[in-house]
N, C-alpha and C positions, 0 to 999 in steps of 0.2 A: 504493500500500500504506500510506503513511502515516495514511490516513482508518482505516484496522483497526489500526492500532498503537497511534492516538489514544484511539479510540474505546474500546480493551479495555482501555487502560490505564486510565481515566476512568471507566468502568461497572466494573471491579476495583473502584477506590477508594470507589467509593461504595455498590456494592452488593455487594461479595462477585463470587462466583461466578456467579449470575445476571449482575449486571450485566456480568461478561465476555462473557457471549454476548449481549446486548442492545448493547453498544459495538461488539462484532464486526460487529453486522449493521449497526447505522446507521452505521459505520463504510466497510461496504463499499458501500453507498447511495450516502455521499461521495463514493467512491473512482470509481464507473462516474457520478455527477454529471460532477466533474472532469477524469475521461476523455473525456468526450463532449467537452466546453468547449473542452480542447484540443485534441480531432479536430477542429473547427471550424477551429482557427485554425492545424491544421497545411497549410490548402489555401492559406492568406498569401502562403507562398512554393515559389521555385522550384523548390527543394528541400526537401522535406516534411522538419521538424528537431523533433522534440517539445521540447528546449530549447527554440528560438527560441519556438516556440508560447506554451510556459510565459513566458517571457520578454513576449510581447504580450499575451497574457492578464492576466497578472497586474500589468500598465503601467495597462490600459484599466482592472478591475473594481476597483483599487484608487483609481484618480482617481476615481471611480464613489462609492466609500464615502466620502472626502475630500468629495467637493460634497454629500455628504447629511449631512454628520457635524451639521450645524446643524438639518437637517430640513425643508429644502426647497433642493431642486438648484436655482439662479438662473438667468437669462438669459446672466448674465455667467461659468456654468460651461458652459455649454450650447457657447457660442460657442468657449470658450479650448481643450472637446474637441473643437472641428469644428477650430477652427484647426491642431491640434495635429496632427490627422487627414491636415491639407490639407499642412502642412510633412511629412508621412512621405509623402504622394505617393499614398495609400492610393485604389485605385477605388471603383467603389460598391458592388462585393461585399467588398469588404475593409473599407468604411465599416461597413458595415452587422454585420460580425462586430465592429469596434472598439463599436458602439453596445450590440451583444447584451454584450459583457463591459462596459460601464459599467454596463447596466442594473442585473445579476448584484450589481453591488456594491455600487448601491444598496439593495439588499437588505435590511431589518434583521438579517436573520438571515446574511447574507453570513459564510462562514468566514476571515474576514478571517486570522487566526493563522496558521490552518492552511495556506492558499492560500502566506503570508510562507512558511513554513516550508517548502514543498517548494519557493520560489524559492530560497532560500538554499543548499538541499541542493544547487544545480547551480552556484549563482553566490555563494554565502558568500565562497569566497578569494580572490574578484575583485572585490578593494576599490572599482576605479577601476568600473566595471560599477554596483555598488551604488551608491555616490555618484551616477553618472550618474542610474539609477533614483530616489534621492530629487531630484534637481532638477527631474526630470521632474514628482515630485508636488508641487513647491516651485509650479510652477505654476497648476494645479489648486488649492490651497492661495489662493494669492493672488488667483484671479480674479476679488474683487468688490474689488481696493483692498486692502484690509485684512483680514490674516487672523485670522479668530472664533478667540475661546480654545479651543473642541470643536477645531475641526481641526487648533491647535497641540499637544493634549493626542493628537491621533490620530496625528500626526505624528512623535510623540516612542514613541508606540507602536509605528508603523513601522519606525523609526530602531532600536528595542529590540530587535524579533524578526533585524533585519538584522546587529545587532552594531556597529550606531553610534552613539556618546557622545552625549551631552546638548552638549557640547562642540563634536563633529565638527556635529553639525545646528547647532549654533547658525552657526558657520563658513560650513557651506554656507549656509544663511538668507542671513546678511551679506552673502554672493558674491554671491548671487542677488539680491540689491535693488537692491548698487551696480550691477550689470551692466543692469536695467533700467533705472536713472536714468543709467549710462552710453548709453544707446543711444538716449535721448534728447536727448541734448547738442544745441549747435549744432555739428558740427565744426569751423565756420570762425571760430567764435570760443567756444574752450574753457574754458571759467568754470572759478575755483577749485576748486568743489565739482565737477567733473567731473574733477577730478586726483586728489582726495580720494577719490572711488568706482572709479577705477582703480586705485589703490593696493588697497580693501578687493576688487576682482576679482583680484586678483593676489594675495592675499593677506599681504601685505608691510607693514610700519610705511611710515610718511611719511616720516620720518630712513634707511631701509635704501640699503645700497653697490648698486654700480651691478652688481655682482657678486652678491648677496644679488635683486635685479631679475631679474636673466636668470633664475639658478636657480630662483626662482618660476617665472618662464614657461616655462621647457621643463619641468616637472614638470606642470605644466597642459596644456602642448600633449600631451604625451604620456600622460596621462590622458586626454583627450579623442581622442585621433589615432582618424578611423574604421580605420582598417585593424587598431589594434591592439585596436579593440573587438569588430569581427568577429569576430579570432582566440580573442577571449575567449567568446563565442557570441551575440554581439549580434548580433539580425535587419537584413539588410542593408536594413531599410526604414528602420531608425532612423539611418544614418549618415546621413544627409543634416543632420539634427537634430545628430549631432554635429560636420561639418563646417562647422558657422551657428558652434557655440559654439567652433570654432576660432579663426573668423574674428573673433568679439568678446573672443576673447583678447587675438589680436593688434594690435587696434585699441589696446587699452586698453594693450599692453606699448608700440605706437611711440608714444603719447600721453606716457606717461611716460619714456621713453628721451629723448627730445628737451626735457624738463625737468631729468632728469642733467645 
């Protein structure tokens, strides 16, 4: 319903009373669009969940608009959504619905806003859920190296329509860089600056107590825990994804516990 809400509210403004009934109908265009998209992706799971649907849908067609924001999808996005594909465990009927919603959002006309907007209406108060979701696109985002100013400016549009600060993105950004220069380390011989990118994964100063450490971590772990993403309505095809970023939590917490 929200594509007729949109819609009338938008052709109101600009054209009176006409444009109410011309927003109504392209409105409800969108709306049996969107419908369809996610009957697709409600066959994903075992349990047909139109959340969750919305939830995968709107993960894939938005990393979709991210790799195009520059205006050509690379090699190196191509790969990071197969990879991405391959860590959720996804078959090749499920591949093949994750590729149909990148397509979608490649789009130029993709309703990128509006698509944010009925994700938030299900998963808005589940901060840890959102968060999840932008690291997701943190990905996407960085897939050639470095991320272009279009997809940092697309990014911060994301971050908008979900109700996350300029602040909160910048934060997750930082997590997310150290954690991949974390995960390159040598383990058996852990260089400075791999202490220094644990710290910014944990989100913690360099000087914090050993007690100020932990609380960082279990506020992460439990942010991340799959079981308590489920309960929040994360498709159980994503936990797997979230149980990796457990696991490089906790690397990163005993890295720096044993420098306490």
């Amino acid at each position: 319903m929200w594509g007729k809400i949109l819609g009338a509210l938008f052709g109101l403004a600009l054209l009176r009373l006409p444009g109410l009934f011309i927003g109504l109908i392209l409105g409800h265009w969108f709306d049996i669009k969107m419908g369809a998209n996610l009957a697709r992706f409600k066959g994903m799971f075992h349990e047909p969940d139109e959340q969750q649907g919305l939830f995968m849908y709107t993960t894939f067609a938005t990393m979709g608009h991210i790799a195009k924001a520059t205006g050509v999808v690379t090699p190196a996005h191509i790969r990071q959504a197969r990879h991405f594909m391959q860590q959720l465990g996804l078959n090749e009927s499920q591949q093949q619905e994750a590729q149909a919603a990148f397509r979608d959002g490649k789009a130029s006309n993709f309703p990128l806003v509006a698509q944010l907007q009925a994700f938030a209406q299900h998963y808005g108060r589940q901060r840890d859920v959102i968060h999840y979701f932008i690291e997701i696109q943190l990905g996407i985002a960085s897939a050639d190296g470095e991320m272009s100013h279009d997809q940092y400016i697309l990014l911060q549009q994301v971050a908008q329509q979900l109700a996350v600060s300029r602040l909160q993105l910048e934060q997750l950004l930082s997590a997310y860089r150290a954690q991949q220069r974390f995960n390159q380390r040598d383990s058996k011989k852990p260089a400075v600056n791999a202490v220094q990118d644990a710290y910014k994964v944990l989100g913690v100063a360099n000087d914090c107590s050993e007690k100020e450490l932990k609380r960082a971590y279990r506020k992460l772990m439990a942010q991340h825990h799959p079981d308590k993403l489920m309960a929040k309505g994360v498709p159980a095809a994503m936990l797997d994804v979230a149980k990796k970023r457990t696991q490089e939590i906790q690397a990163a917490y005993e890295l720096l516990k044993n420098q306490h």
